[in-house]
C-alpha positions in Angstrom: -68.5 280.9 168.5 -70.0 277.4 167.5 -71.0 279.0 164.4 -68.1 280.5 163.3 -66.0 277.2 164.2 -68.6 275.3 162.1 -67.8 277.9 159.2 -64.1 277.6 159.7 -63.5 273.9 159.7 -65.2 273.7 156.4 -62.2 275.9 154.6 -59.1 274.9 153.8 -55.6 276.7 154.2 -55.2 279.9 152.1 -58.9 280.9 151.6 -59.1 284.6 152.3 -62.0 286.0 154.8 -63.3 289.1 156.2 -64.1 288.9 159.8 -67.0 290.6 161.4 -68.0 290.4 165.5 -66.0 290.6 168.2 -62.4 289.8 168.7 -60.2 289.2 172.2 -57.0 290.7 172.2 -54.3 289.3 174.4 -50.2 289.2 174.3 -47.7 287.2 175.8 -48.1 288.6 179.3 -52.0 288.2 179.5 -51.6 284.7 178.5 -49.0 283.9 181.1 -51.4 285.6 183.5 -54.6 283.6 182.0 -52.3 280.5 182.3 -51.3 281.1 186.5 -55.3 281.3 186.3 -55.6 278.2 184.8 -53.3 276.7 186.9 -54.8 277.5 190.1 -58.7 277.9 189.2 -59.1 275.2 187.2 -61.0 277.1 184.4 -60.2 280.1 181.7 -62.2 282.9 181.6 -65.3 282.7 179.6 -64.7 285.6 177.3 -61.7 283.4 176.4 -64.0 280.8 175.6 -66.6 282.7 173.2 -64.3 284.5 170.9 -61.6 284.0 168.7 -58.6 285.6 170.0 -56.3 288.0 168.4 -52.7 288.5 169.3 -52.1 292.2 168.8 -51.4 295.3 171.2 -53.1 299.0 170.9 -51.0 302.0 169.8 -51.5 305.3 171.4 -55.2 306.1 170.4 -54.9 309.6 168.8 -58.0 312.1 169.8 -61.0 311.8 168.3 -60.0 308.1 166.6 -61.8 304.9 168.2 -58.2 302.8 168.3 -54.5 303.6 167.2 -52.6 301.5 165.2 -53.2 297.7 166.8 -51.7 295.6 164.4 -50.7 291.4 164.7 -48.3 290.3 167.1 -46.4 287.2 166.0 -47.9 284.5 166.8 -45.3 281.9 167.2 -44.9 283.2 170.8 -48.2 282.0 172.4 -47.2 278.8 170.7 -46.6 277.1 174.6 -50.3 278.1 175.8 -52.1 276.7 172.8 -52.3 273.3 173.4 -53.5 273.7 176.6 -55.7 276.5 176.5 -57.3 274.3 173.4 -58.2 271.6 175.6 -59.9 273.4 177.8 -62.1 275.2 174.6 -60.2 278.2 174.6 -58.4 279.7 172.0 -59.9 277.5 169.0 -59.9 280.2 166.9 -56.7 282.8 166.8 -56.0 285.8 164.5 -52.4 287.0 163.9 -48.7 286.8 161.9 -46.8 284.5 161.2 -46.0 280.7 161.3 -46.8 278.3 163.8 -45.0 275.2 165.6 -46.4 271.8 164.7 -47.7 271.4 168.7 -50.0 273.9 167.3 -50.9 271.9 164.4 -51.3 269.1 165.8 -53.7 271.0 168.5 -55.9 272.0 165.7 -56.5 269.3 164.2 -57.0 267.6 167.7 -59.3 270.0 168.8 -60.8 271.5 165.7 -59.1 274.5 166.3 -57.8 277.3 163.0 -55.1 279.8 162.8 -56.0 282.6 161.4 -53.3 285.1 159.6 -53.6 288.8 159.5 -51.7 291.7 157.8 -49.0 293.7 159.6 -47.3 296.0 157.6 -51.1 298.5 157.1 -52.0 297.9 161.1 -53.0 301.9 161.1 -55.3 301.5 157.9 -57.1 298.4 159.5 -57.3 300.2 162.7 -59.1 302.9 161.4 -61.2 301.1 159.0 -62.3 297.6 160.8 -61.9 298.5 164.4 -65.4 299.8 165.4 -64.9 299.3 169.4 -62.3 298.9 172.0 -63.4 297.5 175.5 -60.5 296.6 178.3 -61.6 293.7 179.7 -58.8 292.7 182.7 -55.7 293.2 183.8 -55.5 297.3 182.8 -52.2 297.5 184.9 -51.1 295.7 182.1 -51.3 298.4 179.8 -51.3 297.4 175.8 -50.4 294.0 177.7 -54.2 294.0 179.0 -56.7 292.1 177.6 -59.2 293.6 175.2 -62.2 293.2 173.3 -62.4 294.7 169.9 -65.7 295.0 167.5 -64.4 294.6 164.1 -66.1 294.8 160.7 -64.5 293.7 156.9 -61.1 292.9 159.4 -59.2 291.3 156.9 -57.6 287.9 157.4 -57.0 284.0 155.9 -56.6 280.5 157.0 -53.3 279.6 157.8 -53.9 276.4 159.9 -56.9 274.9 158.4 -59.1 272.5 161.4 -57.2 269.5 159.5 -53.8 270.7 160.8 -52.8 271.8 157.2 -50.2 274.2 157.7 -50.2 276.9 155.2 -46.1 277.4 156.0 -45.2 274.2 155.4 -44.6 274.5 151.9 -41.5 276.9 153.1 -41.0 276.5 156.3 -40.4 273.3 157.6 -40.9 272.6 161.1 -38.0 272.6 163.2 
């Protein structure tokens, strides 16, 4: 994860990558689960820790595929948990659509952290292309809602939130 973060904070908003290695896929229930965690063990998961996280949700897995569609959730609603979750050397690297509030930013470019963007509309394509491995890793009462940890190759993606706190949206979108 050093490595990759090293790599990272080198590039600047808008330069396009392909991801390879493994990803940890959580949604907005998992993170208010990791958070209560937080909360009262003082600590996040290490998983959480060693991989940049992905905010996405598996499809039905048809027969003989290795994932169903598992495209980008948007991201702007893990916004509250990435501050914190930052500070404690978790999710310094996330993957998924969308813009981001400036407490994000600003948590970035605090902790070194990037946002990475990925495509949503061809979520089936990528599936079946990039996604080489799904693992459930807690919470599988949860459903999609579980936590999960995907082997991905050529996953397609850019910077969005450069380690600087240079916020690719900002030339549309201004913060609110």
């Amino acid at each position: 994860m050093k490595e990759l973060q090293k790599i990272l904070q080198q590039l600047p908003c808008k330069t396009r990558l392909s991801l390879s290695g493994t990803l940890i896929v959580a949604r907005d229930i998992a993170h208010a689960m990791l958070l209560k965690k937080l909360n009262e063990e003082g600590d996040l998961p290490d998983y959480f820790k060693q991989h940049p996280i992905y905010y996405a949700g598996p499809a039905k897995t048809p027969e003989g595929m290795i994932s169903g569609s598992f495209g980008p959730t948007t991201a702007g609603r893990m916004d509250m948990y990435v501050p914190k979750f930052m500070s404690k050397g978790a999710s310094l690297i996330t993957l998924a659509k969308g813009n981001r509030s400036k407490e994000v930013a600003d948590a970035c470019k605090q902790y070194k952290g990037v946002y990475l963007g990925a495509i949503g509309g061809p979520a089936a394509i990528i599936a079946q292309n990039c996604i080489k491995d799904v693992q459930l890793v807690e919470y599988p009462e949860l459903g999609m809602e579980a936590i999960w940890r995907i082997r991905v190759e050529d996953f397609p993606a850019f910077v969005v939130i450069d380690s600087n706190g240079n916020d690719f949206y900002r030339n549309w979108i201004p913060y609110e």
